[in-house]
C-alpha positions in Angstrom: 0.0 0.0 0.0 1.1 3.5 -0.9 1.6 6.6 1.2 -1.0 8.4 -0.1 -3.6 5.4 -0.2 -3.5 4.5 3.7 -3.9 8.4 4.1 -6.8 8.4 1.9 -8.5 5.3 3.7 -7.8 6.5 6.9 -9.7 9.8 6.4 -12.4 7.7 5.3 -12.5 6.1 7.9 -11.9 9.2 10.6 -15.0 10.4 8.9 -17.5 7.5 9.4 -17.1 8.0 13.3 -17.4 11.4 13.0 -13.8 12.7 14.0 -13.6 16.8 13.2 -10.6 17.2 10.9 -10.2 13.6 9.5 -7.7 14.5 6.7 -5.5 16.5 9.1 -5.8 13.9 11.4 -5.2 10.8 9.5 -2.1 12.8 8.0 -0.8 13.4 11.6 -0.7 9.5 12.9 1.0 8.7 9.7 3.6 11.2 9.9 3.9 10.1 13.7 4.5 6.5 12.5 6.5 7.7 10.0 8.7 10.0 12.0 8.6 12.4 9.2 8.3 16.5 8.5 5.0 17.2 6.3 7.0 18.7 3.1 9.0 14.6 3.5 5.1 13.5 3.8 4.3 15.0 0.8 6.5 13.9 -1.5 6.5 10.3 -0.3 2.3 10.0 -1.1 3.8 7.5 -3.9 6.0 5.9 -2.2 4.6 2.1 -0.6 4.3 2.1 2.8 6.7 -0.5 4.4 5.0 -3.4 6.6 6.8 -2.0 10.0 5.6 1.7 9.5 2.1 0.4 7.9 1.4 -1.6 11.2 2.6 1.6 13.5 0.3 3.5 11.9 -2.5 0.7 11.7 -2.2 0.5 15.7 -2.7 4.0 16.2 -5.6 4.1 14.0 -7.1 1.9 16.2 -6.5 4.2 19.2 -8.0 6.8 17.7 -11.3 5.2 16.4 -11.5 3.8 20.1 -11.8 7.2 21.5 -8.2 8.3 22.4 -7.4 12.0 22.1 -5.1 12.5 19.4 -3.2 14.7 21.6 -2.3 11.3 24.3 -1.6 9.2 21.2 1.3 11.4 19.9 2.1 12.3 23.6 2.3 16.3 22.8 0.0 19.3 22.0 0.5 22.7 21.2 -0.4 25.5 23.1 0.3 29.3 22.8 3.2 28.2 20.5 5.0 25.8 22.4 5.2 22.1 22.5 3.6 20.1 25.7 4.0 17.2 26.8 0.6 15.6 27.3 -0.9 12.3 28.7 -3.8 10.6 30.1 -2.8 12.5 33.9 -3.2 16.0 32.4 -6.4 18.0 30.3 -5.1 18.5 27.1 -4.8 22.0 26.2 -7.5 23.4 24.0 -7.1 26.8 22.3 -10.1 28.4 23.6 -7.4 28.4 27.1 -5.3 30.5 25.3 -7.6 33.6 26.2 -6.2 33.3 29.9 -2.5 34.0 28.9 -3.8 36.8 27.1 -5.1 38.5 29.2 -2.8 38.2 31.9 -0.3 39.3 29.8 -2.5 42.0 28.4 -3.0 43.5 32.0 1.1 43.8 32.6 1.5 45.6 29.2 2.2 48.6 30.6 3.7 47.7 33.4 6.8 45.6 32.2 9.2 46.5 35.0 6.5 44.8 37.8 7.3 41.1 39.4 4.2 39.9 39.6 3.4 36.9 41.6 1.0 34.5 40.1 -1.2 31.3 41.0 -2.0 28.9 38.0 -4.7 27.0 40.4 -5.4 23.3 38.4 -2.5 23.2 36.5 -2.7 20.3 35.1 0.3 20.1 32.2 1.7 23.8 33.3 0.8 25.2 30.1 -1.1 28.1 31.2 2.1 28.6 33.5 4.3 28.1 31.3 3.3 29.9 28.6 2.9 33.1 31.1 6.1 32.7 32.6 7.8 32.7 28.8 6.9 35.9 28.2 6.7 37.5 31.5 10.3 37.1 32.5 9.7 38.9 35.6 7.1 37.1 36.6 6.9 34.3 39.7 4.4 31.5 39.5 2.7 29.1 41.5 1.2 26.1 39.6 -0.9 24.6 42.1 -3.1 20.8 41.2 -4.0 18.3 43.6 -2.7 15.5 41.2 0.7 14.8 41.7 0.7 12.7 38.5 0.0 16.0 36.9 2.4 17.8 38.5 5.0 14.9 37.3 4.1 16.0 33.9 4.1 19.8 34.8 7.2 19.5 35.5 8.4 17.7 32.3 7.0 20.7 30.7 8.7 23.6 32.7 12.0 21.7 32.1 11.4 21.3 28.8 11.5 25.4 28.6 13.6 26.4 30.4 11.3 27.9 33.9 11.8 26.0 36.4 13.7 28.5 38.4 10.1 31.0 38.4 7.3 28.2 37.8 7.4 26.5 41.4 5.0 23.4 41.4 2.7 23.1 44.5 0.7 20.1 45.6 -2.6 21.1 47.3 -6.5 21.8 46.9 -6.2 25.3 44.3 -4.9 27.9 47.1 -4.8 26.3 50.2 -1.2 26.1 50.6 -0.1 29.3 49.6 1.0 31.7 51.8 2.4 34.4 49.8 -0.1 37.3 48.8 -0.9 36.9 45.1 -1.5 39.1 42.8 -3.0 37.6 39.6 -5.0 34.2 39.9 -5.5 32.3 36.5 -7.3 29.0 36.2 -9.0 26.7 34.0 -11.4 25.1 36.5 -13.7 22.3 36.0 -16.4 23.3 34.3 -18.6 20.9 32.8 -21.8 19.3 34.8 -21.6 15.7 35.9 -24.4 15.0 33.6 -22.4 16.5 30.3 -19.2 14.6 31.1 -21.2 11.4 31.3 -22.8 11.8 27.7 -19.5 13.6 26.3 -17.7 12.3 23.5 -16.1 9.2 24.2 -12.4 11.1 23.4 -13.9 13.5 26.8 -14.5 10.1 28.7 -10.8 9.3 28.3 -9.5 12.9 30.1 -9.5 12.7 34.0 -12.3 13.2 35.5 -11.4 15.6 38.3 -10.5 18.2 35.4 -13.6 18.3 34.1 -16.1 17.4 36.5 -17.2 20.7 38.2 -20.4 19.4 39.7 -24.2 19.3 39.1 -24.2 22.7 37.4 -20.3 23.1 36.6 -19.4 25.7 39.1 -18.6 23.5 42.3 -14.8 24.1 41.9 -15.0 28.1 40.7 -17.2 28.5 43.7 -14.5 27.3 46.2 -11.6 28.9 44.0 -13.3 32.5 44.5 -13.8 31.9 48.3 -10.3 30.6 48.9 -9.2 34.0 46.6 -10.6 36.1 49.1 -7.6 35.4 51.3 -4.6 34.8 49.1 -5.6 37.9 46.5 -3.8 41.0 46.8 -5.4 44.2 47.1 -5.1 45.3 43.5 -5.4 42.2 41.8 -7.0 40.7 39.4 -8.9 36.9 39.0 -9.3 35.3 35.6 -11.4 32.1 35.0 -12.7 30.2 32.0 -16.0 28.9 31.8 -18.5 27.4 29.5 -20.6 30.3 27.6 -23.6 29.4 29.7 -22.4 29.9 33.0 -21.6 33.2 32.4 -24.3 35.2 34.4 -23.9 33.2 37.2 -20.3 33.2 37.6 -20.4 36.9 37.0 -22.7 37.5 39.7 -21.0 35.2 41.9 -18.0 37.6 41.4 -19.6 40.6 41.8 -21.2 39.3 45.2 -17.4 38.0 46.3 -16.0 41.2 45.5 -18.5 43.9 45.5 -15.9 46.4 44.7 -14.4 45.0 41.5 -14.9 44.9 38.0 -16.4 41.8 37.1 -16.4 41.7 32.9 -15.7 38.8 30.2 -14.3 37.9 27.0 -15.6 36.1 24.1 -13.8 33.5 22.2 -13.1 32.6 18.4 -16.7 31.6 18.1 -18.1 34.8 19.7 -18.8 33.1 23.0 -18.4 34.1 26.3 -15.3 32.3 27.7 -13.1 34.1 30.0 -14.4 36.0 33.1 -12.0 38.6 34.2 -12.5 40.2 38.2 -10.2 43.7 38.6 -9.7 45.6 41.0 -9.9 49.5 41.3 -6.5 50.0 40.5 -6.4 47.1 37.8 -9.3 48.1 36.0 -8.5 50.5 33.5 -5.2 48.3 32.4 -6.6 45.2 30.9 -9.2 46.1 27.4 -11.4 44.4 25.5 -13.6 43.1 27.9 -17.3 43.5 28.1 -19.0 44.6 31.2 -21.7 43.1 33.2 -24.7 44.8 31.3 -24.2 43.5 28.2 -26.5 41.0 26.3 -24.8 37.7 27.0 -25.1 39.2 31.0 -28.2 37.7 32.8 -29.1 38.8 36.1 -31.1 35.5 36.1 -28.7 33.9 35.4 -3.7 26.2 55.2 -1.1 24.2 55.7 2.8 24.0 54.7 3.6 24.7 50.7 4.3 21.3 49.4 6.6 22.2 46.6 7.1 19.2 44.2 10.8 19.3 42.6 11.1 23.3 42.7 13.8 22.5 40.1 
């Protein structure tokens, strides 16, 4: 069998159980058997497909048609440019998470001679961390999880580039072992109901649970996260969570109730969904933009311990 035939089938067959992408997809596991570059791919779609390769690639066909995230089959994902190490401990990164980096690094902007201290609460595989901490050199982060499996892999990651010596990884329920006043909090909580995570894509099914579960109506874990906050936030700080586009009035109101005197606002994502809530403070407000506030259209009124520092490199 040629190249370009097993690529052809195997989109085929991505597309009878209904995997978004097939083509891209189908090219990916190949090239991963392969070990081979795309512009190599390419110009090898004639070339027959030797028995050991065709078998590797066979294999992880089979992975994927089972339900395993691409991203645990090839054991990496992308996120905010840079390469992560991924597997079946760890969320894999979607780019909708992206928006958090933003706008933490939107809100120091203007202010690139501040050392910020940070808490990446759920961490999971640092990339959220990571990726602030590349481009806030000044920065100093916590990445807290309660998984110390993930923090094995976190820790792979901040190796891997180079920020170990201002990414410190911290075992414990989101803040409660922190002691140091903090002055942004970032996280990707849980935030899908118990309900939606047991009818989820069988790909879903195969992430950890505790990542994703956030309760009957999603908001168990950003409930705790913005009581612990109350203690660990500094006085002009600032609190960014994702959430799913529904929860939005809710979790806005619960941050206006927690913090009466902030900002409470969101952003939308590529889709034009509500995605990232955003809490500032009086002095923070006027430094992070585009963000919508409370009273617009997607807005519904309706709606302790010692620091247990894994490897601190």
């Amino acid at each position: 069998m040629r190249v370009g035939e097993w690529w052809a089938r195997t989109t085929e067959r991505l597309r009878k159980h209904v995997i978004a992408d097939a083509g891209i997809e189908a090219e990916v596991l190949l090239r991963h058997a392969m070990d081979m570059g795309r512009a190599d791919f390419f110009a090898a779609l004639d070339v027959q497909l030797d028995p050991p390769r065709k078998e590797l690639a066979d294999r992880l066909l089979q992975r994927r048609v089972a339900g395993e995230p691409l991203a645990y089959i090839l054991g990496n994902r992308e996120f905010y440019g840079l390469d992560f190490c991924v597997n079946p401990s760890v969320l894999v990164p979607r780019q909708e998470t992206e928006l958090l980096v933003d706008a933490v690094l939107e809100h120091y902007k203007e202010r690139p001679d501040q050392e910020p201290v940070i808490a990446d609460v759920g961490t999971g595989s640092g990339a959220i961390a990571i990726a602030i901490a590349r481009h806030l050199p000044r920065a100093a982060i916590y990445a807290t999880d309660s998984s110390h499996e993930a923090l094995m892999v976190a820790d792979v990651n901040r190796r891997r580039h180079s920020v170990t010596d201002r990414v410190q990884l911290v075992q414990c329920d989101l803040l409660e072992a922190l002691r140091e006043p903090i002055d942004v909090i970032v996280s990707n909580p849980p935030y899908l109901t118990t309900e939606e995570l047991t009818r989820g894509q069988p790909e879903i099914r195969r992430e950890p649970p505790h990542a994703l579960d956030g309760g009957k109506d999603g908001l168990d874990i950003t409930r705790q996260l913005l009581r612990q906050a109350r203690g660990h936030l500094r006085p002009e700080g600032l609190i960014v969570v994702e959430i799913a586009p529904q929860q939005l009035g809710p979790v806005m109101q619960m941050g206006t109730e927690a913090f009466p005197a902030a900002a409470v606002s969101f952003s939308l994502d590529l889709l034009d969904e509500p995605r990232i809530v955003s809490i500032m403070f009086p002095e923070s407000t006027s430094r992070l933009t585009r963000r919508r506030q409370a009273n617009d259209d997607h807005a519904s009124p309706d709606a302790a311990g010692e620091v247990h520092a894994l490897m601190p490199g």
